[in-house]
Structure formats: C-alpha cells, structure tokens
C-alpha positions as CSV (number, residue, x, y, z in Angstrom):
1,X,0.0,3.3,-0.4
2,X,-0.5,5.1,2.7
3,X,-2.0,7.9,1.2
4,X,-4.7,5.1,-0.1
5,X,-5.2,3.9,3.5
6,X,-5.8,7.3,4.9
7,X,-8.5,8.0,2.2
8,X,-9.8,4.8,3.1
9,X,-10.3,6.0,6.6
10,X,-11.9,9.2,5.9
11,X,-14.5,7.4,4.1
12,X,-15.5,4.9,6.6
13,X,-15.2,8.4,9.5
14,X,-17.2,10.1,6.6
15,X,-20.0,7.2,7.0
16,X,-20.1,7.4,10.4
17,X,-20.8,10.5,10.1
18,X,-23.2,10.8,7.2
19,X,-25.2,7.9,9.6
20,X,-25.3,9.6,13.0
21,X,-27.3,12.8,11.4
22,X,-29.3,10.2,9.6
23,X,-28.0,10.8,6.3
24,X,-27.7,7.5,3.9
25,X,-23.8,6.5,3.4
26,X,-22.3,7.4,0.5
27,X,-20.7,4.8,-1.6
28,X,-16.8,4.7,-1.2
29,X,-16.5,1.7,-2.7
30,X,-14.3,3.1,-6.2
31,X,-11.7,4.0,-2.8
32,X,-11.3,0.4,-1.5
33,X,-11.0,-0.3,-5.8
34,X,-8.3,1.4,-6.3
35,X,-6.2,-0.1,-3.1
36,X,-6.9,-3.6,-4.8
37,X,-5.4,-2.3,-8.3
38,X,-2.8,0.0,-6.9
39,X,-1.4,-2.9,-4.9
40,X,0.1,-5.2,-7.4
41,X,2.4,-1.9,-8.8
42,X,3.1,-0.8,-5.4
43,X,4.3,-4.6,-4.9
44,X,6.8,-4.9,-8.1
45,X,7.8,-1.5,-7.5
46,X,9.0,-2.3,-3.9
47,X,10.5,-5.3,-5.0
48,X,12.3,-3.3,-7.9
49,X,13.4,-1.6,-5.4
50,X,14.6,-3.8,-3.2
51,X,16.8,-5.4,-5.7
52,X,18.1,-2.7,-6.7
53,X,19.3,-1.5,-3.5
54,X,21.2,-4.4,-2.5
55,X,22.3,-6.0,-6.3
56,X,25.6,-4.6,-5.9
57,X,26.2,-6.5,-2.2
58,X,25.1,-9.9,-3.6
59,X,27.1,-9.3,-6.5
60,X,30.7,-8.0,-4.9
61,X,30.2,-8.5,-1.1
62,X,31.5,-11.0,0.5
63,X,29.7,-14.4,0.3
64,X,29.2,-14.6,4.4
65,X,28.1,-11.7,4.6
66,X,24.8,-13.0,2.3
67,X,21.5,-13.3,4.2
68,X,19.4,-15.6,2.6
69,X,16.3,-15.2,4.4
C-alpha cells in the first residue's frame, strides 16, 4: 500500500514537472486505478491478519483482559 502511495506521488512530482518545461501531463491515471482495486485486498488482508494475531487471546485469555473496542 505504501509502495502505491509513493508511485502516486511521483506522478503528480512527474506532472509538475512535465508542466513547468511546458510539456503536456502524462496520464497517470491507471496509478490512482490500481490504489482503488488494490484497496479492498489490502483491507481483508489486514483484517485476516488482525484476527489472526489476537484469536488465540480472545479464545484462552482471560475474559477482563478483552477489549472490545
């Protein structure tokens, strides 16, 4: 995901640049695509994650020690 974000940003310096010498933008646009259909895998597999990490506390840890938020 953060490897998307930093191409992200080298596109938009890239424009910035292309513009200032005059140059017409190229169009990143398949960049900020793939963001919007990496995101819902990145998503379940942070959450898969997640679970896994703490399914053994909720399932033998002590009830108080629970955080439900």
């Amino acid at each position: 995901m953060a490897q998307i974000q930093e191409y992200i940003e080298l596109a938009r310096q890239f424009n910035s640049r292309e513009f200032a010498v005059g140059k017409e933008p190229t169009d990143y646009s398949a960049v900020q695509g793939l963001m919007r259909d990496f995101n819902p895998f990145y998503n379940l597999w942070k959450t898969t994650n997640q679970w896994h990490e703490m399914e053994d506390k909720w399932k033998n840890g002590d009830w108080n020690d629970l955080d439900p938020v």
